[in-house]
GUTIDREN-776435 format. One record per residue: residue in three letters; z, x, y of N, C-alpha, C, CB in turn. Coordinates in steps of 0.02 Angstrom, whole numbers, padded with zeros to 5 digits, always signed. Glycine has a CB too. Example, Ala and Ser with C-alpha at 12.3 -4.5 7.8 and 13.67 -1.06 7.14 Angstrom:
BEGIN
ALA+00390+00660-00284+00390+00615-00225+00390+00660-00165+00452+00565-00224;SER+00354+00642-00112+00357+00684-00053+00394+00645+00002+00286+00704-00030;
//
This chain:
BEGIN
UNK+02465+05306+02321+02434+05332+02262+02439+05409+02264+02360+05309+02257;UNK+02461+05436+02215+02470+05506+02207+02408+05551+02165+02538+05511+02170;UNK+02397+05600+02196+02335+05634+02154+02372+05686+02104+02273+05679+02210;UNK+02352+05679+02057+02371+05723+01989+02333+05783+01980+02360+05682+01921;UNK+02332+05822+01948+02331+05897+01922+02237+05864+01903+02407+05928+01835;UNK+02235+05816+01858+02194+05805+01837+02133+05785+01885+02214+05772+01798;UNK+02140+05749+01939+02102+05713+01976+02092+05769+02054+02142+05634+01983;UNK+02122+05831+02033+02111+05871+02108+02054+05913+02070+02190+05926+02149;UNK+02008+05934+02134+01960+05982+02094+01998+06040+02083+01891+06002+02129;UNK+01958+06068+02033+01974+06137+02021+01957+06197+02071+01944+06150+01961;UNK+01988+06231+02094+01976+06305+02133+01927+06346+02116+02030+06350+02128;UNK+01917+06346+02070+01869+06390+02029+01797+06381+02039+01879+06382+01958;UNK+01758+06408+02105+01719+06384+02112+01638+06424+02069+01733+06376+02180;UNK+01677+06445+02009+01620+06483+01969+01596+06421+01886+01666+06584+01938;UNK+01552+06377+01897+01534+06335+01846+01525+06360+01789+01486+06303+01857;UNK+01516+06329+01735+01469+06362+01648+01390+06380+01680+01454+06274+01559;UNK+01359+06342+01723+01297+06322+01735+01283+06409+01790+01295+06226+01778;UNK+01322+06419+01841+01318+06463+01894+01338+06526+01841+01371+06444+01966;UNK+01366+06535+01790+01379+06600+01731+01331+06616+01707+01419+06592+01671;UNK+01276+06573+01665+01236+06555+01623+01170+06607+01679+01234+06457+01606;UNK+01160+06577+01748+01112+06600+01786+01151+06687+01810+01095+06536+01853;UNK+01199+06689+01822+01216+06757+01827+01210+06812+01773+01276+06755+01843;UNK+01238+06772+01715+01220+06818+01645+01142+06848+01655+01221+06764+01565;UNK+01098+06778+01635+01014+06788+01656+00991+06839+01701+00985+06728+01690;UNK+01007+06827+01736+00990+06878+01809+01021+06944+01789+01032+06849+01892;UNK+01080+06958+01757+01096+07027+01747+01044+07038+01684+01181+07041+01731;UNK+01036+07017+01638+01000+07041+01585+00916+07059+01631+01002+06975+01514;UNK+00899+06989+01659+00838+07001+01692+00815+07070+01723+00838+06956+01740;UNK+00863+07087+01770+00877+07152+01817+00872+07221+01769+00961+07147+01854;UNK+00910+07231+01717+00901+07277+01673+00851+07275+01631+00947+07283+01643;UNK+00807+07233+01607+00725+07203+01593+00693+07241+01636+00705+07119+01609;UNK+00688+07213+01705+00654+07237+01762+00644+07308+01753+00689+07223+01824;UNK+00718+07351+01768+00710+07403+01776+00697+07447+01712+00756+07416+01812;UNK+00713+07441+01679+00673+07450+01600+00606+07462+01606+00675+07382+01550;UNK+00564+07399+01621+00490+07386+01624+00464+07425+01700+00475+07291+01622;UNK+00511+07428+01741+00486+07461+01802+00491+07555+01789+00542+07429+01874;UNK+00541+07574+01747+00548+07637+01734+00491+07680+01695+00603+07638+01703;UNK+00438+07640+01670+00407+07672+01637+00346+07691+01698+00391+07636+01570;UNK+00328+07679+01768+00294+07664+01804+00332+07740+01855+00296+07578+01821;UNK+00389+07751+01812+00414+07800+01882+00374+07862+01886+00498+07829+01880;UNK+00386+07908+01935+00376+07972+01933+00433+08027+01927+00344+07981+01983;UNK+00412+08064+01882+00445+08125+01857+00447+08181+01918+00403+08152+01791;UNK+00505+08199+01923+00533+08227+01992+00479+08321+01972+00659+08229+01995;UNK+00477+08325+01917+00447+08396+01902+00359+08396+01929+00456+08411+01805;UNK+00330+08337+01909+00266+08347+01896+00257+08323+01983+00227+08300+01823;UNK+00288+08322+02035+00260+08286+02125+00227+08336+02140+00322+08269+02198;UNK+00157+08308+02164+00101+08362+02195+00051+08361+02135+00135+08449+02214;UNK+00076+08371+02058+00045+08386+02021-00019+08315+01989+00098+08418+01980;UNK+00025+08275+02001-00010+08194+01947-00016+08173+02025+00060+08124+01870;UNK-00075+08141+02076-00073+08125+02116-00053+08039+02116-00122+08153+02138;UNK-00079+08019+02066-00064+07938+02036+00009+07925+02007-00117+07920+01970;UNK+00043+07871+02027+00083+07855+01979+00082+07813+01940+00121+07850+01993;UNK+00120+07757+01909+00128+07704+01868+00101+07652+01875+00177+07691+01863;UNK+00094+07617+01947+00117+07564+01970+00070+07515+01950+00131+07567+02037;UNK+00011+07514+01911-00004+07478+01876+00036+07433+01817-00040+07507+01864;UNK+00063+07499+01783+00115+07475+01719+00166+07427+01787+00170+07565+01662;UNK+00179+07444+01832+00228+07375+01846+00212+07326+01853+00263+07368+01892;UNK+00145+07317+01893+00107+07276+01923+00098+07215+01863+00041+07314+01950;UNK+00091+07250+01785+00073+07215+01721+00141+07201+01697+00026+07257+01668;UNK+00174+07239+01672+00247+07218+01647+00302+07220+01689+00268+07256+01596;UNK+00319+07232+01725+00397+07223+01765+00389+07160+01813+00422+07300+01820;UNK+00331+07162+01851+00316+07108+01902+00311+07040+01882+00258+07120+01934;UNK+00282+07024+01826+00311+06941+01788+00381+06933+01772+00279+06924+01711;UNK+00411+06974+01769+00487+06960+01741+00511+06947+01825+00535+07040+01688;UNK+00501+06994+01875+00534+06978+01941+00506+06898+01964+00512+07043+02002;UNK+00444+06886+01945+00418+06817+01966+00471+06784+01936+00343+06792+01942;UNK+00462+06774+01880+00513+06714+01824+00566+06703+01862+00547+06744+01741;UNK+00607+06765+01888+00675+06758+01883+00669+06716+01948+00725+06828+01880;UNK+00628+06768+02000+00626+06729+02076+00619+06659+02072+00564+06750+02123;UNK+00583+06637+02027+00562+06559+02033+00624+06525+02001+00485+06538+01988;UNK+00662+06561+01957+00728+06517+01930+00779+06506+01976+00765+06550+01871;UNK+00781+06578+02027+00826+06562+02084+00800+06537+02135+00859+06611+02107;UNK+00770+06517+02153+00745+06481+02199+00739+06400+02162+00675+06519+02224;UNK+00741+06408+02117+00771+06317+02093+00868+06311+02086+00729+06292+01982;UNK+00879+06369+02063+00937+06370+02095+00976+06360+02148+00944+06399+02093;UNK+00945+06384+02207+00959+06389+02244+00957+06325+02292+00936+06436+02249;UNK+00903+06291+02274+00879+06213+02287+00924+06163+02259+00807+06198+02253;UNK+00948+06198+02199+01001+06121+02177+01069+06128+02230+01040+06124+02070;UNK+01078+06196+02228+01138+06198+02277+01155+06172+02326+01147+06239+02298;UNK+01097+06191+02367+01079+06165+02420+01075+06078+02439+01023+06196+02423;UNK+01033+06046+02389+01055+05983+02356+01112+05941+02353+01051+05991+02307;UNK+01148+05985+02307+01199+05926+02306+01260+05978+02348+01223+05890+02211;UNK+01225+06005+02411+01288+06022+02463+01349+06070+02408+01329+05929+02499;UNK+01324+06116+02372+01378+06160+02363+01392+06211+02383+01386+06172+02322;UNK+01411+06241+02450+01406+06308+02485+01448+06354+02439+01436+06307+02564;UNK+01535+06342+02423+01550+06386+02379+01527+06441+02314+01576+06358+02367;UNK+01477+06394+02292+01442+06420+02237+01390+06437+02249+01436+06388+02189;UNK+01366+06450+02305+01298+06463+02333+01324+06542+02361+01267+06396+02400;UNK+01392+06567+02340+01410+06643+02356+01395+06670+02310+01475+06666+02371;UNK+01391+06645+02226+01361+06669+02181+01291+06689+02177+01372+06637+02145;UNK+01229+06623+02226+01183+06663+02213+01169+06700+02276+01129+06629+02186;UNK+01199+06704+02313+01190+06746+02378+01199+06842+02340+01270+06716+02450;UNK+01262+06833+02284+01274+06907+02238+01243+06938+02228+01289+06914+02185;UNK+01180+06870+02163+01125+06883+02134+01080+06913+02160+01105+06843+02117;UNK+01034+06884+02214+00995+06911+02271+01018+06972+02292+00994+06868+02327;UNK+01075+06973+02320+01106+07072+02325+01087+07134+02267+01204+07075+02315;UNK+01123+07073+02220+01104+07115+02125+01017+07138+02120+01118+07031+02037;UNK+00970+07091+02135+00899+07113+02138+00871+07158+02199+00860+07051+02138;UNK+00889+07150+02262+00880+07184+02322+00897+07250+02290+00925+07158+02388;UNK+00958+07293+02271+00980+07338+02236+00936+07356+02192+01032+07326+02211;UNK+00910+07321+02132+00861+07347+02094+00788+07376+02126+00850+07296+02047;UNK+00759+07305+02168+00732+07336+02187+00701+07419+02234+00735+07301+02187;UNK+00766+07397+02267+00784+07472+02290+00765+07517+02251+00850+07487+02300;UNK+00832+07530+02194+00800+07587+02129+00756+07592+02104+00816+07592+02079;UNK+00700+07525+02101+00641+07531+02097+00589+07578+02125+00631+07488+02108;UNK+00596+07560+02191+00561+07612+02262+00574+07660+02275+00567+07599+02324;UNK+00647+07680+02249+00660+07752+02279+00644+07797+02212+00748+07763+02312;UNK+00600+07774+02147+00579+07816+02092+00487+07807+02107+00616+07782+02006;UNK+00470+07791+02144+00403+07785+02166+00385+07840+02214+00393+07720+02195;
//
């Protein structure tokens, strides 16, 4: 029995489903930092405003990081699931993609 073009998997180990959550997560991330930017401090006024934002994040930026965390982490569970390591480099990206934000987050605090 010969395997055909049709019946071999495809190489492409990037799904509609693994796009859909990467798109999300990029829009999410620029949300974040959006909602986290208003919380920053202004490099002119240090020493002067002893308080910063971090309420405003605490209220708006920090539910959007929950949401997303909880979407990847079901993500991450189906993967895991039905044994797909290839595509589990996508959300390993993602997690990099937020680690990064967060970063820019902290280093405007």
């Amino acid at each position: 029995m010969s395997i055909t073009s049709v019946d071999r998997p495809s190489g492409n180990s990037l799904k509609p489903f693994d796009l859909v959550f990467l798109l999300s997560n990029a829009v999410g991330i620029l949300l974040y930092l959006k909602l986290a930017s208003r919380g920053w401090r202004i490099p002119q006024e240090h020493g002067a405003i002893p308080v910063t934002g971090e309420p405003f994040v605490w209220a708006l930026a920090l539910p959007v990081l929950g949401a997303f965390l909880l979407a990847d982490i079901v993500w991450g569970g189906l993967l895991l699931r039905y044994r797909q390591p290839k595509r589990g480099l996508w959300w390993l990206i993602t997690g990099g993609l937020w680690l990064i934000a967060l970063w820019v987050d902290f280093a405007h605090h």
